[in-house]
C-alpha atoms as one frame of an Amber mdcrd trajectory, in Angstrom:
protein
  22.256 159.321 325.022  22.387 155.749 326.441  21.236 155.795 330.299  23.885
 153.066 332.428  21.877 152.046 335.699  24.867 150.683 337.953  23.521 148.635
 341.058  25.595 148.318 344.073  25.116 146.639 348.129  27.437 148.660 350.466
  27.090 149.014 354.305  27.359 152.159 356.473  30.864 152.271 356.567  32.197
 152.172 352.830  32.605 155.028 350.718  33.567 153.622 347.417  30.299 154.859
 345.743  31.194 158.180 346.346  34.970 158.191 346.752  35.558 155.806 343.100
  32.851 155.045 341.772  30.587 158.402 341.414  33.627 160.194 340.603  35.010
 157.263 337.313  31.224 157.729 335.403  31.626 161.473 336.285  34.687 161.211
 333.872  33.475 158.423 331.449  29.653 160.798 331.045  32.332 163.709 329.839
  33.575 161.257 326.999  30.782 159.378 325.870  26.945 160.033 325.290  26.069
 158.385 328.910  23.756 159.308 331.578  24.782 157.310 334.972  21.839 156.021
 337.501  22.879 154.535 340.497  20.398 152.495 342.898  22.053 151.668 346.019
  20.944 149.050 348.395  22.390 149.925 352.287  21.925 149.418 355.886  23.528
 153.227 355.963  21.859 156.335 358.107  20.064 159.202 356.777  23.098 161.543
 357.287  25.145 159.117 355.057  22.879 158.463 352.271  22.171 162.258 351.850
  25.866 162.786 351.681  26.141 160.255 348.946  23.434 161.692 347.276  25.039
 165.155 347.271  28.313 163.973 345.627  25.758 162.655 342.921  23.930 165.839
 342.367  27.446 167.582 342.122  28.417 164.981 339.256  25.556 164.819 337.804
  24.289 160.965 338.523  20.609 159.928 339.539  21.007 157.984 342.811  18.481
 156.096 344.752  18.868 154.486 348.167  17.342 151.427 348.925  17.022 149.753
 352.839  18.641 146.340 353.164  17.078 144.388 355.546  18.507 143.729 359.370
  15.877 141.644 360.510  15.487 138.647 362.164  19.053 138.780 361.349  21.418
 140.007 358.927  21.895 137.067 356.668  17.884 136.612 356.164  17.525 139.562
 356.236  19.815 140.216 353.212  18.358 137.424 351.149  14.649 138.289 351.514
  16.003 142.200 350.441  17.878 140.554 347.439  14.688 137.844 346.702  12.236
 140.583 346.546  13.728 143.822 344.676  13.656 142.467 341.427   9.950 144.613
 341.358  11.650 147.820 342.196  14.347 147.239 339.646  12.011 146.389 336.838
   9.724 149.415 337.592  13.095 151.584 337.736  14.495 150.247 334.608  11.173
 150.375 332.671  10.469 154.751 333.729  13.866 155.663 333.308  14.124 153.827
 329.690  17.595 151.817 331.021  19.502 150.757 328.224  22.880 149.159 329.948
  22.093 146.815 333.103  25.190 146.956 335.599  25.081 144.833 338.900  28.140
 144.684 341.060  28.989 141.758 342.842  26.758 138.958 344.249  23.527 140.208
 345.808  22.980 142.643 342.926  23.439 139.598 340.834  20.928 137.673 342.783
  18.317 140.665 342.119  18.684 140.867 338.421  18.959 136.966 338.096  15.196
 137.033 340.336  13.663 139.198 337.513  14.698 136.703 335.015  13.300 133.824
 337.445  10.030 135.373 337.999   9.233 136.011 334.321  10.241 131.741 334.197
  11.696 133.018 330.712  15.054 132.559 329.643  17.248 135.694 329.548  16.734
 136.583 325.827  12.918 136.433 326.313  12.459 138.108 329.528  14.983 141.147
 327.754  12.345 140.961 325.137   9.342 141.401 327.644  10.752 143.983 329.982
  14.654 144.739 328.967  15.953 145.715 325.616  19.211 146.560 326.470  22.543
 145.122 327.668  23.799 143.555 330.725  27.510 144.216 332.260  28.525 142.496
 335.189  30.691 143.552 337.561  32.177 140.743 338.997  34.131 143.281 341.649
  37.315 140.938 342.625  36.137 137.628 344.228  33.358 138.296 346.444  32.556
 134.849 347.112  35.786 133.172 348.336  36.374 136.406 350.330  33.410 135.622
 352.414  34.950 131.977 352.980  38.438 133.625 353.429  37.393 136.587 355.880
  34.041 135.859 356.869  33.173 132.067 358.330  31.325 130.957 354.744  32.079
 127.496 354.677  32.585 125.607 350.969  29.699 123.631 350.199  27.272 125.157
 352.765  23.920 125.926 351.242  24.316 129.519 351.788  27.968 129.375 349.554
  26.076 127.213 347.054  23.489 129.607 346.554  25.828 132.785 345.920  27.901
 130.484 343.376  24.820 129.845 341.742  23.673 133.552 341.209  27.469 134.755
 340.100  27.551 131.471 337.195  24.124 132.448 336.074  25.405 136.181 335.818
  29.051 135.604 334.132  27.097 133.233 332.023  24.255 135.624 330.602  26.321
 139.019 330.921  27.035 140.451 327.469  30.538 141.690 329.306  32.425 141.489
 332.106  34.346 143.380 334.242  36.785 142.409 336.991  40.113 143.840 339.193
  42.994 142.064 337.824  43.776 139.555 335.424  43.504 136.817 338.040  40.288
 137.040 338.365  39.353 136.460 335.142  41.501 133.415 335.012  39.649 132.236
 337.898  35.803 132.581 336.445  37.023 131.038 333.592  37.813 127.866 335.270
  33.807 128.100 336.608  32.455 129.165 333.210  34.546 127.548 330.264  37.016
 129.217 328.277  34.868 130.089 325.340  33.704 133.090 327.387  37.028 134.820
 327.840  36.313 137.516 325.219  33.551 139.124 327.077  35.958 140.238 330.192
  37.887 143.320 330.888  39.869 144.557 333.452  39.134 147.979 334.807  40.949
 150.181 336.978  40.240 151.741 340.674  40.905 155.470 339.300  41.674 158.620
 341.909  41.733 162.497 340.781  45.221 163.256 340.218  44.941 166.770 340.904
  43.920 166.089 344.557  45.871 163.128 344.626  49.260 164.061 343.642  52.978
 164.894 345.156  52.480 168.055 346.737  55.522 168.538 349.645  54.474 172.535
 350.671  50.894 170.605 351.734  52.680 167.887 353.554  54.535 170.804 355.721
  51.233 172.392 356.664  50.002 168.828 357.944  52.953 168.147 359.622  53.496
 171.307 361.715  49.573 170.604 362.387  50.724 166.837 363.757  53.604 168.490
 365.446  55.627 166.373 363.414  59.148 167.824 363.267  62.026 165.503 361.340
  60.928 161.934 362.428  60.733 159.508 359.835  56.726 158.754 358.907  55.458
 155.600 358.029  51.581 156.017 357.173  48.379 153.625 356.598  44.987 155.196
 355.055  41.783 152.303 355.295  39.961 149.804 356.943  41.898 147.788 359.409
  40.774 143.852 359.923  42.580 140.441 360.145  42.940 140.668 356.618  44.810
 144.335 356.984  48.411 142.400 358.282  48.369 145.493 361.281  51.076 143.180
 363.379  53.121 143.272 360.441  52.953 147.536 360.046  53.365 147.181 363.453
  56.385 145.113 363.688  58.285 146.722 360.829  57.541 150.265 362.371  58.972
 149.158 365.492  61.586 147.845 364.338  62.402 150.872 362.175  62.111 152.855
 365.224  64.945 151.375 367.115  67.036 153.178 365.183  65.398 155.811 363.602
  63.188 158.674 365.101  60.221 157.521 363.618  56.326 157.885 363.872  53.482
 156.069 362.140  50.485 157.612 360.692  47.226 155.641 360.417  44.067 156.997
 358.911  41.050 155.086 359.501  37.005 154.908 360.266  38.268 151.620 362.777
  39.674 153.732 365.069  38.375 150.926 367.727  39.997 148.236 366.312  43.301
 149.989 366.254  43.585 151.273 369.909  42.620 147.516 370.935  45.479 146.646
 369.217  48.587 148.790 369.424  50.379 148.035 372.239  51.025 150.479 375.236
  54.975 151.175 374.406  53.992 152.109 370.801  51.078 154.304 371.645  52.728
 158.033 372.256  54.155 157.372 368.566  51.484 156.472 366.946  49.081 158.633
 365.062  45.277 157.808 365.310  42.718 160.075 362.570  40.128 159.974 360.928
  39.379 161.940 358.297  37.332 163.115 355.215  38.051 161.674 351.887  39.003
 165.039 350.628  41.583 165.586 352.813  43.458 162.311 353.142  46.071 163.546
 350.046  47.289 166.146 352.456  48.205 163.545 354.810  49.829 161.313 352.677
  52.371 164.186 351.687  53.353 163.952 355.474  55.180 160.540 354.847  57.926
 158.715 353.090  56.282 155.008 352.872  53.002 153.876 353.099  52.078 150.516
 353.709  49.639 148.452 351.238  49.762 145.104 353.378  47.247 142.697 352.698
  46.705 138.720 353.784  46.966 136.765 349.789  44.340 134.351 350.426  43.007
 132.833 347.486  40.000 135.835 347.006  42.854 138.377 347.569  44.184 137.469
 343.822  41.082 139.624 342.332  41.375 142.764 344.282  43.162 145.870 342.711
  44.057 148.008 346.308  42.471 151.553 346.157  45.156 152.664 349.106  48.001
 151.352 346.378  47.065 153.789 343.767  46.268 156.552 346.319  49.925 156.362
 347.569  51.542 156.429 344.434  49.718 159.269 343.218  51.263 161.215 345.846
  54.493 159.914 345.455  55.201 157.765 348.240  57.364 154.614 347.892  55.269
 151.345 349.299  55.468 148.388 351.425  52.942 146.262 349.371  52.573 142.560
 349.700  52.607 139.909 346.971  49.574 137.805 345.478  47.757 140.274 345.867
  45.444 141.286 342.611  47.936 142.196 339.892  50.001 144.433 342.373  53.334
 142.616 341.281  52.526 143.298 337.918  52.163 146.857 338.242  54.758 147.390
 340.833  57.832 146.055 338.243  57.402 149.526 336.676  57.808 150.933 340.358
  61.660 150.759 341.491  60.483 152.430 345.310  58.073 149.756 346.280  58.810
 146.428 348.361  56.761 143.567 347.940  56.569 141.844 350.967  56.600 138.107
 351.026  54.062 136.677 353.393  55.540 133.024 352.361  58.987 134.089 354.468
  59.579 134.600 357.670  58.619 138.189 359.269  62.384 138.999 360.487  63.293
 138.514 356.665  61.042 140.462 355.171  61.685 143.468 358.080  65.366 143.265
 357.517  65.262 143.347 353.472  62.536 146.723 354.337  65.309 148.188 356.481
  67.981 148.039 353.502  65.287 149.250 351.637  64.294 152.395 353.070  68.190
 153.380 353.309  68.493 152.823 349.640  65.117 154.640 348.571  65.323 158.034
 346.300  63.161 160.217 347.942  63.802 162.737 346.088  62.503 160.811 343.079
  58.774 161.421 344.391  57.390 163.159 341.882  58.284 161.469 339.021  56.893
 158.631 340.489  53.882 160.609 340.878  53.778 161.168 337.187  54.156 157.617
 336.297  51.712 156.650 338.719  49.532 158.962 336.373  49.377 155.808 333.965
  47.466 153.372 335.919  45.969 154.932 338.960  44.168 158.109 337.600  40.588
 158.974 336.798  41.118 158.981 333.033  42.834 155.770 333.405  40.166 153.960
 334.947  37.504 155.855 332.714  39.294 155.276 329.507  39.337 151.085 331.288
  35.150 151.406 331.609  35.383 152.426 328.221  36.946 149.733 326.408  34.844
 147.581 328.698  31.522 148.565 327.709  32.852 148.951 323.884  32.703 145.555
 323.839  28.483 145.075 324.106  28.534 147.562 320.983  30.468 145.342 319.277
């Protein structure tokens, strides 16, 4: 039995560790001889982190929260938590005989790359000292660039400098690689050299096809509880955010709705940001929740599109959209935009979807949606369901984590 220790940096108001991650090593621990730890550095409440921690008692994964500093402010504060873990790793790693090292994204990367700093031994020596094992590195999508894209990190600022620094050292010394889409990988490689290309995989964002899944008789329940009668229901499920193109649902539901009896369903922990931002005409047909991750399949059966609408910056090429799979589980047709991850890619084996073209103008893209939804097969939902099966479920992204860690056995 190999024991995986998988360190991640979420705030309060993500629930990827327990909504995809917890859930994929549930399924890869059923295939291969793997125990799953999970430290988790977060700014998150009591209430939260015990909730997490139940989901990993019910799957059978050792988790541990750690506090991420607030103070004097957020930034600092996260660099002085990053600076000075590297002790709590290393006494982690050494009791609970680690054998496979997995950091996700940049500040995890920072903490492992300290322990190999404070030793002042190169990687192979300090894994002699204190680590035997192996080191995978989740690279997530593009962390970095999506700070400059979405968050005010300016190129060349000491601050950017310093996180490019810790995600080279990591790609560099990782014995593999893991990353979102092929994009990605095309982009590290340009940082890194192309000798390294062998050590990278591409994993997917799996969801539980039997929750997930086409299921019309729980879409009826839902929408006699929404007192939904025959309208036509466009819905949204995630965060909302500049980067989240909400004027563009928006304007294509409106426009829809002109003439079509329509509604639009959005399910979301930003509940804020969306009343601040639908207007007052559109409010009486539009559809605030939010709800637990178990029940959002039921509400996707209530609709006939859902909307995967993201800005394509430059980071947005190494994301693989968690809502994307979600919807096509359940068999809804999408409104997706391009450059974004490998959606494209995936979506030529999908004839319902539209890929919306940020690079046009808006009234183009909304009139080529309306001829869409006229000419969409809804009655071809759960076959799409089925195929969806392929790419988007938990033994898809488990069998993915497989291959990927194969390759330090090698």
């Amino acid at each position: 039995m190999k024991n995986l220790l998988f360190i991640s940096w979420d705030g309060p108001q993500t629930s990827y560790m327990e909504g995809l991650f917890m859930p994929i090593f549930h399924e890869i621990a059923k295939r291969e001889a793997i125990r799953f730890h999970v430290i988790q550095f977060t700014w998150a409440d009591e209430k939260k982190i015990q909730e997490t921690r139940k989901v990993a008692e019910r799957l059978g994964i050792k988790y541990t929260a750690f506090p991420i500093l607030r103070k004097p402010i957020a930034s600092i504060g996260s660099l002085v938590t990053a600076k000075t873990s590297g002790r709590k790793l290393k006494k982690y790693i050494q009791e609970n005989q680690i054998d496979i090292l997995m950091p996700r994204s940049t500040f995890p990367a920072m903490m492992v790359n300290s322990m190999i700093q404070t030793k002042k031994l190169p990687f192979r020596g300090f894994r002699g000292k204190g680590f035997r094992g192996k080191l995978i590195f989740d690279a997530d999508g593009l962390p970095i660039e999506e700070r400059v894209d979405f968050a005010g990190l300016k190129k060349g600022s000491f601050q950017y400098q310093l996180f490019k620094s810790a995600e080279t050292q990591m790609l560099q010394n990782a014995d593999a690689v893991i990353t979102r889409s092929q994009k990605a990988i095309e982009v590290h490689l340009k940082t890194i050299g192309e000798n390294f290309r062998n050590k990278f995989s591409v994993v997917l964002n799996g969801r539980d096809a039997s929750r997930f899944k086409f299921d019309p008789e729980m879409g009826k329940k839902i929408r006699k509880e929404l007192s939904i009668k025959d309208e036509f229901l466009f819905v949204y499920a995630g965060s909302l955010g500049p980067q989240y193109c909400f004027p563009e649902m928006l304007a294509i539901f409106e426009n829809h709705q002109k003439t079509n009896k329509s509604k639009f369903l959005i399910l979301t922990g930003n509940l804020e940001f969306a009343e601040q931002n639908i207007p007052e005409h559109l409010k009486s047909d539009i559809l605030l929740k939010k709800v637990k991750s178990e029940e959002v399949p039921a509400y996707l059966n209530v609709a006939q599109i859902g909307f995967a609408l993201r800005k394509p910056t430059f980071s947005m090429q190494g994301v693989a959209p968690i809502k994307l799979g979600e919807y096509l589980l359940c068999g809804l047709p999408v409104i997706a935009s391009k450059g974004i991850g490998d959606t494209e890619t995936i979506l030529e084996n999908f004839k319902d979807c539209y890929l919306y073209d940020h690079k046009k103008e808006s009234r183009d893209n909304i009139s080529e949606i309306m001829e869409f939804i006229k000419k969409t097969n809804f009655a071809d939902q759960s076959k799409s369901s089925e195929k969806a099966a392929t790419y988007f479920s938990l033994e898809a992204a488990a069998e993915s984590y497989i291959s990927a860690i194969s390759k330090i056995q090698e």
